[in-house]
C-alpha positions in Angstrom: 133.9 29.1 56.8 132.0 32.2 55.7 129.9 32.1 59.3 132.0 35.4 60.9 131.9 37.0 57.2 127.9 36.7 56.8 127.3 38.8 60.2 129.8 41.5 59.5 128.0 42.0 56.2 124.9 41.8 57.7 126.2 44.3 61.0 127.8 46.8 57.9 124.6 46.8 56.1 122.1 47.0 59.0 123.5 50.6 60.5 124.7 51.9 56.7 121.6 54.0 56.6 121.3 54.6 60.0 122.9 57.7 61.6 124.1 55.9 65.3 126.9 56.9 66.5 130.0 54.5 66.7 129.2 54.5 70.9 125.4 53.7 70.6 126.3 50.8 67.8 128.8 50.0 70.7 125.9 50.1 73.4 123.5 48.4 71.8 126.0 45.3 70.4 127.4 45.2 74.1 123.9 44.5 75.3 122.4 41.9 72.3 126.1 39.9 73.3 125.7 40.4 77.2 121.9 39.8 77.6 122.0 35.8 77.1 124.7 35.1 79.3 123.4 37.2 82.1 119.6 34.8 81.5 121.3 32.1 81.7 123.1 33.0 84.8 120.5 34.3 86.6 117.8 31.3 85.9 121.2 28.8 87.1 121.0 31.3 90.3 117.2 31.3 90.8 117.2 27.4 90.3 119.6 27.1 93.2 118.0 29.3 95.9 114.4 30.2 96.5 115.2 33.3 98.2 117.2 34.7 95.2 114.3 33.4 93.2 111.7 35.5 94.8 113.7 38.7 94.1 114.0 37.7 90.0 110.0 35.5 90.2 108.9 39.1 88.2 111.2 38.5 85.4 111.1 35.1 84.3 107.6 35.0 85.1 107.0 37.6 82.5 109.4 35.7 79.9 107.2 32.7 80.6 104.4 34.4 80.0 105.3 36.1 76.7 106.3 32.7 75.4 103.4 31.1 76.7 101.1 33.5 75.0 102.8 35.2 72.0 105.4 32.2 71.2 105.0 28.7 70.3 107.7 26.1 70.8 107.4 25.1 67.5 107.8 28.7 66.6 111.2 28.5 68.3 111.9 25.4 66.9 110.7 27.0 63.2 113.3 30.1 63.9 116.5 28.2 65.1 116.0 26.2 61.6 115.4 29.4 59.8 118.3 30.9 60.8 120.5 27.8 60.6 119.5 27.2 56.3 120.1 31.3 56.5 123.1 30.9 57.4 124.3 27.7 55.2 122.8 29.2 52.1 124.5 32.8 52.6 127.9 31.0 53.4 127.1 29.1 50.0 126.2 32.1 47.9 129.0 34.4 49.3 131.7 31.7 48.5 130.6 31.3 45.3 130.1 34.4 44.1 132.6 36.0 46.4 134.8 37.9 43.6 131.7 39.9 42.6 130.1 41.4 46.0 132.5 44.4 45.3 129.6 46.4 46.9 129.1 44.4 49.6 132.4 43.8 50.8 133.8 45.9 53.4 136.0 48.7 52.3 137.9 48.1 55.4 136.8 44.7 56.8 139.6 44.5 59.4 138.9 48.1 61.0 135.2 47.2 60.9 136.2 43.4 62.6 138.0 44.9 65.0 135.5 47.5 66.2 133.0 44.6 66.7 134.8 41.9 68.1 137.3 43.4 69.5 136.0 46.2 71.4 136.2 45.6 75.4 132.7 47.3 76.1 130.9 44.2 76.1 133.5 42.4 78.5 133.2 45.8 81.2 129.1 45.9 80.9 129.1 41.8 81.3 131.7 41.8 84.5 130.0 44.7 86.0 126.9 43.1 85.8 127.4 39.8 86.8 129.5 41.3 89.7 126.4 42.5 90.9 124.1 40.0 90.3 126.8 37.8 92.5 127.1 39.9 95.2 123.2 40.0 95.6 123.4 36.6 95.4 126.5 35.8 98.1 124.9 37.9 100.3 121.8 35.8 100.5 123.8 32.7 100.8 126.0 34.4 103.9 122.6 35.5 105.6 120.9 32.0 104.9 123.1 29.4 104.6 126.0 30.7 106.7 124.8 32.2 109.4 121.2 30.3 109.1 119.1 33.1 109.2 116.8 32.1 106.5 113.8 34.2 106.3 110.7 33.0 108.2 108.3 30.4 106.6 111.4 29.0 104.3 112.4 25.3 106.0 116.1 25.5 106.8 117.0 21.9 105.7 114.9 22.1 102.2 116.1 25.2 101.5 119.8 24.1 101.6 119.4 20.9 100.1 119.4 21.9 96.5 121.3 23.9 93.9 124.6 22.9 94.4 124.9 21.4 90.9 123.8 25.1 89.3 126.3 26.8 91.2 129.2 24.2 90.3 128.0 25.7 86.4 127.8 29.0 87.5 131.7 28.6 88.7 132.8 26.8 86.1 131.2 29.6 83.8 132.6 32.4 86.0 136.3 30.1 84.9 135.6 30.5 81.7 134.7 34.2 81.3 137.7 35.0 83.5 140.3 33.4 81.3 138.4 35.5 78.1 138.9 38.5 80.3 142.5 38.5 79.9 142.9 38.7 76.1 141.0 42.1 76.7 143.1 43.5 79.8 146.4 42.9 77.5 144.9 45.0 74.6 143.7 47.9 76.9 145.7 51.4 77.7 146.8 51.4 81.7 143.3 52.3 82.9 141.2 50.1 81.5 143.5 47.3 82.3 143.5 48.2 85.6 139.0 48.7 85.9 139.1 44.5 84.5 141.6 43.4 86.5 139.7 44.6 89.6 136.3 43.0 87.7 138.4 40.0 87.5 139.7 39.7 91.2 136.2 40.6 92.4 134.4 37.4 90.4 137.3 35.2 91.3 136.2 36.2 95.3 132.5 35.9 94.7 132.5 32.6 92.8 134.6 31.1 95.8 132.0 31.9 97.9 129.3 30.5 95.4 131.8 27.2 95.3 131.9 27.5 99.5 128.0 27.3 99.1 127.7 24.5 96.5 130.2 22.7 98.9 127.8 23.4 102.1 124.4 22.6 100.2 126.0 18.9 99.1 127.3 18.5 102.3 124.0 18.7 103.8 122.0 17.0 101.0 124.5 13.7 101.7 123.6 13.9 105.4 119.8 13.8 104.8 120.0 11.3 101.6 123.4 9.5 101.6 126.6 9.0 100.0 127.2 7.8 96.5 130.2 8.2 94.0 128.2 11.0 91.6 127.5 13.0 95.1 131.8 12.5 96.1 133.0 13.2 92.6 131.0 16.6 93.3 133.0 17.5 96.0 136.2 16.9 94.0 134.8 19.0 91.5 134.4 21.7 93.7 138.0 21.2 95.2 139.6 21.4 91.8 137.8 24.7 91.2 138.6 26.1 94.4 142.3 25.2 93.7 141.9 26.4 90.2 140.9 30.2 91.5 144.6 30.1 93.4 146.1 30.1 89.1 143.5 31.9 87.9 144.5 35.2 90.2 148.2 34.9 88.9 146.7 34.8 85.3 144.9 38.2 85.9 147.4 40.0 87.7 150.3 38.6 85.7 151.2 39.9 82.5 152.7 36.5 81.1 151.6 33.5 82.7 150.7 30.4 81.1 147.7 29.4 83.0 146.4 26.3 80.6 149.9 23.9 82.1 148.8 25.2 86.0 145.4 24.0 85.3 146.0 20.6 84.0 148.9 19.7 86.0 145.6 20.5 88.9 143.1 18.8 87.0 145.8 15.3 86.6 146.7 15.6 90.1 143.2 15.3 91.3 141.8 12.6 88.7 145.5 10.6 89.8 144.2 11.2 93.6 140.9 9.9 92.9 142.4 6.6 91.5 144.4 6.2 94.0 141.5 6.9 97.4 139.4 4.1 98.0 136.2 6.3 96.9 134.3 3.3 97.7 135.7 2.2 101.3 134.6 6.3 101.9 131.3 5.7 100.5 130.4 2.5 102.6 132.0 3.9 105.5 129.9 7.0 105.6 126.6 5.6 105.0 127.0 2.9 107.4 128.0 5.6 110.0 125.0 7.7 108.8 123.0 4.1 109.8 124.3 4.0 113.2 123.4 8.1 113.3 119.8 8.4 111.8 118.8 4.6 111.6 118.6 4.8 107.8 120.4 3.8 105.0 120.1 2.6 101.2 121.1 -0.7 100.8 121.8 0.3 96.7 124.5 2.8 97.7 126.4 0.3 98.8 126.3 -2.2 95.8 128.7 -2.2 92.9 130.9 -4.4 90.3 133.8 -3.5 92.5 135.3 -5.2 95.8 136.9 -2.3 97.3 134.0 -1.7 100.1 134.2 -5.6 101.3 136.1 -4.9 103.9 133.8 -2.5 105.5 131.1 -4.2 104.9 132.4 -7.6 105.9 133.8 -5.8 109.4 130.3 -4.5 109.8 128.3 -7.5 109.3 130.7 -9.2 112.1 130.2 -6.2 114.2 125.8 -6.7 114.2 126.4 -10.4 114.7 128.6 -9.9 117.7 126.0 -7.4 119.3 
């Protein structure tokens, strides 16, 4: 209960002494918020493709290598508890003896709240940043996967083959940030609303083409390794995100729009569509033709509990026999 009322204590305390200015303090909580979504972004991005792996190697290299050296796991381990009983037994202390902290308590806890939570600076430095990380990124994928002009010594097919799962969770991140993005463009002035608007609009383009490139590297992983329901269900997943960009424009641009009943009146559509295709008939049928294509197929794709791909089987079977 007391979780949001430790850290302000701690944030009022911490910089009391200190003579920062209110922009600096702004600075340097934009960056401590900013920094572990952009690490977790940019390891997603250099799991998914080698070639924007070798342009960010240096970094996490180094990170490795400082844990590695300087840092335990069980350090890590040791910290995350420490902070966690910090946190319980603060929470504790400050309930109970909350009518006597009259020197701790903020003299104006609201002002201070909304200074630190409230404050867009974080949301421009983390859409600016990402931005660029993406467009570094979609470039790459343009230039390689696109127009297949990876960069020599890098094997086409093994290079495209992987990463389409990290970009699906880059998207859906890129969802998430976007809809957080508009409870800061409503409480801006004109300009401001206008700078994340634009930040907005620009990630909802560049995570369509991160979705376009998930969609490509699955597309090509199936041909080489075959069909099964996790590897379809991906592809719908990626459909219902590209459909859920079309809302998600209207939600940045419009002042009122209620995005939450566009996106599950998407998301029931395509889980009723799903029940009602025949995913396995589409399964069977497309390894069987990948048979006849590459003389190769696994047999286990094809079994299941479910009778839905014995007609395609049974018609195949027939169709050997009669040649």
């Amino acid at each position: 209960t007391y979780f949001d009322k430790i850290f302000r204590v701690i944030y009022s305390n911490l910089f009391k002494n200190i003579k920062i200015s209110d922009k600096v303090k702004s600075k340097i909580k934009s960056f401590i918020i900013i920094l572990p979504i952009i690490l977790v972004v940019l390891w997603l991005l250099t799991s998914a493709d080698i070639i924007f792996e070798s342009i960010f190697s240096g970094l996490f290299d180094g990170i490795n290598c400082f844990f590695s050296n300087f840092i335990s796991e069980n350090l890590i381990w040791r910290l995350l508890l420490i902070l966690i009983v910090f946190i319980a037994i603060s929470g504790t202390i400050y309930y109970l003896v909350y009518d006597y902290l009259k020197d701790y308590k903020l003299d104006s806890e609201k002002d201070i709240k909304n200074k630190i939570f409230n404050n867009s600076e974080s949301i421009k430095m983390l859409f600016i940043s990402l931005n660029i990380i993406y467009v570094i990124f979609d470039f790459i994928q343009i230039k390689s996967l696109m127009l297949h002009l990876v960069s020599k010594g890098i094997n086409y097919a093994e290079y495209a083959r992987s990463g389409f799962f990290q970009l699906m969770v880059v998207s859906v991140i890129n969802l998430v940030l976007i809809l957080i993005l508009k409870k800061y463009i409503i409480n801006e002035n004109k300009k401001n609303s206008k700078f994340l608007k634009i930040m907005g609009i620009i990630m909802v383009i560049l995570t369509f083409i991160i979705i376009i490139s998930s969609f490509l590297r699955m597309n090509l992983y199936e041909q080489e390794y075959g069909y099964t329901l996790l590897r379809l269900l991906v592809y719908f997943s990626l459909i219902t995100e590209t459909i859920l960009l079309i809302p998600t424009i209207i939600y940045i641009v419009k002042y009122k729009y209620n995005i939450m009943v566009s996106y599950m009146v998407i998301i029931m559509f395509i889980y009723v569509l799903i029940n009602y295709i025949n995913v396995d008939k589409m399964i069977a049928v497309r390894n069987i033709n990948r048979y006849y294509d590459k003389n190769d197929i696994d047999l286990v794709y094809l079994l299941n509990d479910g009778t839905d791909n014995l007609e395609v089987l049974l018609f195949s079977i027939r169709k050997n026999m009669m040649e």
